[in-house]
Residue, then its C-alpha position, 0 to 999 in steps of 0.5 A: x268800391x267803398x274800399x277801394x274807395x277807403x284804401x286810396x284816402x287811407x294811402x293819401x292821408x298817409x302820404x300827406x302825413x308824411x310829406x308834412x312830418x318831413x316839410x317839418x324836421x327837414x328845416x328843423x334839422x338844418x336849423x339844428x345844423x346850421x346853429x352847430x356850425x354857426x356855433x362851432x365857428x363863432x366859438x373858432x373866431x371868439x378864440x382868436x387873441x385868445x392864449x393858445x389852448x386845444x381846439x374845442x369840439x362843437x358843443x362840449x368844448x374841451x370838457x373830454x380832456x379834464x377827466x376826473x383829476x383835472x388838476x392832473x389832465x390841466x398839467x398835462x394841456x399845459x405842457x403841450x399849449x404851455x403855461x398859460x393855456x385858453x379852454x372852451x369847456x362846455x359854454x365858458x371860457x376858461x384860462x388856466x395859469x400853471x407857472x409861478x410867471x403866470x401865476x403872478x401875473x393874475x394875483x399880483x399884477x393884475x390882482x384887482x380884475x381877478x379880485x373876485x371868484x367865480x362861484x359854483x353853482x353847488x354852493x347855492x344860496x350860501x355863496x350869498x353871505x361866504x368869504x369864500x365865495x363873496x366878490x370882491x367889495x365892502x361886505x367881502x372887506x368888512x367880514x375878511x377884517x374881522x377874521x383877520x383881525x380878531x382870530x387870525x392876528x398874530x397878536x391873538x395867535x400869540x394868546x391862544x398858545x395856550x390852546x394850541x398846546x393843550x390840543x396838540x398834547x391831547x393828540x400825542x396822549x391819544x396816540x400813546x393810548x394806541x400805541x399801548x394797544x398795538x392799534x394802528x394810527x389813521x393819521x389824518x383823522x386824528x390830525x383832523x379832529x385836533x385841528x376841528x377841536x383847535x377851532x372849536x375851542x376858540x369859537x366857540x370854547x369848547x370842542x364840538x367832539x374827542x380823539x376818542x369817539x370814532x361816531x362823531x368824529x369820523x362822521x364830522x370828518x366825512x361831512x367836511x370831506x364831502x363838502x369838499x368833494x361836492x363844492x370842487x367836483x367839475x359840475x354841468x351846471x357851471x358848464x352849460x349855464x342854462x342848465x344849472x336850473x337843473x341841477x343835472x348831477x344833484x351837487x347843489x341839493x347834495x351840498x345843501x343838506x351837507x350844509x344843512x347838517x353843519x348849520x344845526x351845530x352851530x345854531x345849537x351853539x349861537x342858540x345857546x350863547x344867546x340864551x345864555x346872554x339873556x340869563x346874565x351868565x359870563x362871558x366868554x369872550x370867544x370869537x362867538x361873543x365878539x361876532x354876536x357884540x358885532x351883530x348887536x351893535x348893528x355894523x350895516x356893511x357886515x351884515x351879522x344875520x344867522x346866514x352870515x354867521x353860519x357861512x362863516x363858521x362852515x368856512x372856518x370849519x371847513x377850510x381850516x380842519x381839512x387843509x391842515x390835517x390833510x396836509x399832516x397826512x401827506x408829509x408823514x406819507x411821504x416820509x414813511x415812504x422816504x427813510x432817509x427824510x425821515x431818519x434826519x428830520x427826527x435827528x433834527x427834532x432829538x438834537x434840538x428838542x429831545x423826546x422829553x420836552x414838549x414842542x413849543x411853537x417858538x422851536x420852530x425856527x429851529x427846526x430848517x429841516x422841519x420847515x423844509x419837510x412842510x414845504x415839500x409837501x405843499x410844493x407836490x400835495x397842496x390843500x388846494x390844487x386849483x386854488x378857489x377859481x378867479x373870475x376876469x371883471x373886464x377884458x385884459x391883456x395878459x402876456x399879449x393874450x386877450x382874457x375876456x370879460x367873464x372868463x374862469x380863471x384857475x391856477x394850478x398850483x399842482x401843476x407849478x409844483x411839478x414845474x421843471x424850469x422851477x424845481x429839479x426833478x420835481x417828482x421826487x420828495x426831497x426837502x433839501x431842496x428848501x435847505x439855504x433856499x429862501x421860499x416864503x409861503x405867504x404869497x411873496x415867493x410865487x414859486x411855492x403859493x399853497x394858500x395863493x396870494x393876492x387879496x384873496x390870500x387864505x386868511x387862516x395861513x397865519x394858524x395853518x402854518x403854526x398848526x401843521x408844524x406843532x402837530x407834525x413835530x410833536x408826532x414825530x418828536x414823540x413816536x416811531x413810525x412805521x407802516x404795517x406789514x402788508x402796506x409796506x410789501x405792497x407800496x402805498x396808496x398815494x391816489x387823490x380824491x379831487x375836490x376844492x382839497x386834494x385828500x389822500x383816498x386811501x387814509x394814511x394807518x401807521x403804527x407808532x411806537x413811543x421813543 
């Protein structure tokens, strides 16, 4: 009887667990539910005088259709939506411009509400005290007229030849030395450590490493790709807000420890100058000498603290030696696979040059078809894809749409340098295009923007445009070029590593022979 009796409370008490397990996930889930569709059709309604875009899925939106080459997967979207596009990707709406009209109409026309850019969550606290990062207001001003007026004038561009010259004639040594010893060139190392030492010399006045020490320089090299790669790498925490806390994917404490390792390099640097201040020693009257005099004099609205300071050398470094040598390796690429470029740009620099003399910087204009090489190269591989994203201050009317208050702005100068109403067979690498044709590259000519345009212009143009010239003439100028054997029956790699650069993923190695 007691067991029965305990059988039958047993089946109750379990029927009553049940009932309650059930009472409870019934309306959790039809809570669940109706959140999902509630959300799926606020997002369908939130999207009306919105530009046209793909329809989101619930939840993650449009994040399926970037892939791992957004740049590439945006072009794409583009061409079926159309040049102003709208994308929920993940919690945030995003509008992408991919046409030189539309481009305009965000860095030029309505410059001021796109002034300020939206910071990936990767960055961390850094973003704080970056130019890059800063939004637009008095101490982003404040900093960017320090840049523009004390390293990247075209004054104190003109005072510092004398250094450009010496970096670029240390890479063509260099390279002689390989050639002598049948070693082949990885270009764009080299190409990257004469621009990181270029920016050394005039920060800090001397070179943080050599041509010749394949440790230090690779490893600073992979350092300033990685930070790349981390900073520009699609990220959940930029998707889902209420995440980023998280760090799901781990960018932001992998880009902190990147930073890290910069930051000890520079502080042995502002260290040292500081003690050297202390001791009375000269003054060397270097970038660092005119930033500490900036600090000490106390400037409130720049603000000068060692995270300041720090920040800035990063975005230099950074910014400055990646672009540039990224884009030397792309256009010496693009010639070796296209013979007859290369045969007339080297006719070009032998007649106005001649392999004896060095290049100087005031040959440039000379040399149309050398230009035009440079900017073929921007037009199908710029520094930066997607540019550094905007982010909308107000809502506004563009071109009849509504962009919201809050939304990501990316303009994909990839995409506009593919663009078919713009350029004839766009795929093709072909600098003739540029010859009798006026583009400018300082953001004027909204047809070709690789450094964008607007106040947030690239403020290292000025030294990119001389830099990449000087090196790739002096290369060519100075060297036969040929791949080697097994790269040339083969065809080479041109795959992409996306992030905030567009690198080459498998370096450019070529043999040079002296003329």
């Amino acid at each position: 009887m007691n067991q029965v009796l305990t059988l039958v409370i047993s089946s109750n008490t379990t029927q009553f667990s049940l009932s309650l397990a059930m009472s409870v996930m019934f309306p959790c889930l039809a809570w669940l539910l109706v959140s999902l569709v509630g959300f799926y059709f606020f997002t369908h309604y939130r999207r009306r005088g919105l530009p046209p875009g793909p329809r989101p899925l619930p939840v993650i939106g449009s994040l399926h259709l970037l892939g791992d080459q957004p740049h590439r997967s945006l072009a794409r979207l583009a061409k079926i939506h159309g040049p102003l596009m709208s994308l929920r990707l993940g919690a945030v709406t995003t509008v992408a411009a991919s046409s030189p009209a539309v481009a305009r109409e965000f860095l030029q026309r309505h410059d001021a509400v796109f002034s300020s850019r939206f910071v990936p969550d990767a960055t961390g606290d850094s973003a704080n005290t970056s130019v890059s990062w800063l939004p637009n207001g008095p101490r982003w001003r404040a900093l960017r007229k320090i840049m523009g007026t004390e390293l990247f004038a075209l004054h104190r561009l003109d005072v510092l030849q004398h250094l450009r010259r010496e970096k670029v004639q240390e890479l063509v040594d260099h390279v002689g030395r390989l050639a002598c010893r049948g070693e082949e060139v990885d270009v764009g190392r080299v190409a990257f450590i004469t621009s990181l030492n270029l920016m050394s010399q005039t920060i800090f006045s001397r070179d943080l490493t050599n041509l010749d020490d394949d440790g230090r320089s690779k490893e600073f090299q992979q350092v300033v790709t990685d930070i790349m790669e981390a900073a520009g790498s699609p990220n959940i925490s930029d998707f889902f807000p209420a995440l980023a806390a998280a760090d799901l994917q781990g960018w932001r404490r992998r880009l902190a420890w990147l930073f890290a390792r910069l930051h000890r390099i520079f502080d042995e640097e502002i260290d040292g100058r500081l003690r050297g201040r202390e001791a009375g020693e000269h003054r060397k009257n270097d970038f660092l000498d005119l930033l500490l005099d900036a600090a000490e004099d106390g400037d409130s609205t720049a603000r000068l603290d060692r995270d300041t300071l720090r920040s800035l050398f990063t975005d230099l470094f950074a910014a400055g030696s990646d672009t540039s040598s990224s884009t030397v390796e792309w256009a010496t690429t693009e010639l070796l696979r296209s013979p007859a470029s290369m045969a007339k740009v080297c006719d070009e620099l032998a007649a106005v040059i001649g392999s004896k003399r060095s290049i100087g910087e005031s040959d440039i204009g000379r040399l149309p078809y050398l230009q035009a090489v440079i900017k073929e190269t921007f037009r199908l591989h710029p520094p930066a894809p997607l540019l550094l994203p905007r982010h909308a201050q107000d809502d506004i009317k563009i071109m009849g749409y509504t962009i919201p208050k809050g939304s990501r702005v990316f303009v994909n100068v990839w995409a506009m340098g593919r663009d078919k109403e713009t350029w004839s067979e766009p795929e093709k690498f072909m600098p003739e295009r540029f010859i009798g044709r006026t583009v400018d590259l300082r953001g004027g000519d909204f047809d070709l923007i690789p450094f964008g345009g607007g106040r947030r212009i690239c403020p290292g143009m000025p030294l990119a445009i001389r830099m990449v010239h000087m090196v790739l003439a002096s290369m060519l100028n100075k060297f036969t070029w040929k791949l080697p054997a097994e790269v040339e029956r083969n065809g080479v790699d041109m795959a992409e590593n996306f992030g905030l650069t567009l690198m080459k993923a498998v370096p450019l190695c070529a043999i040079a022979t002296p003329i």
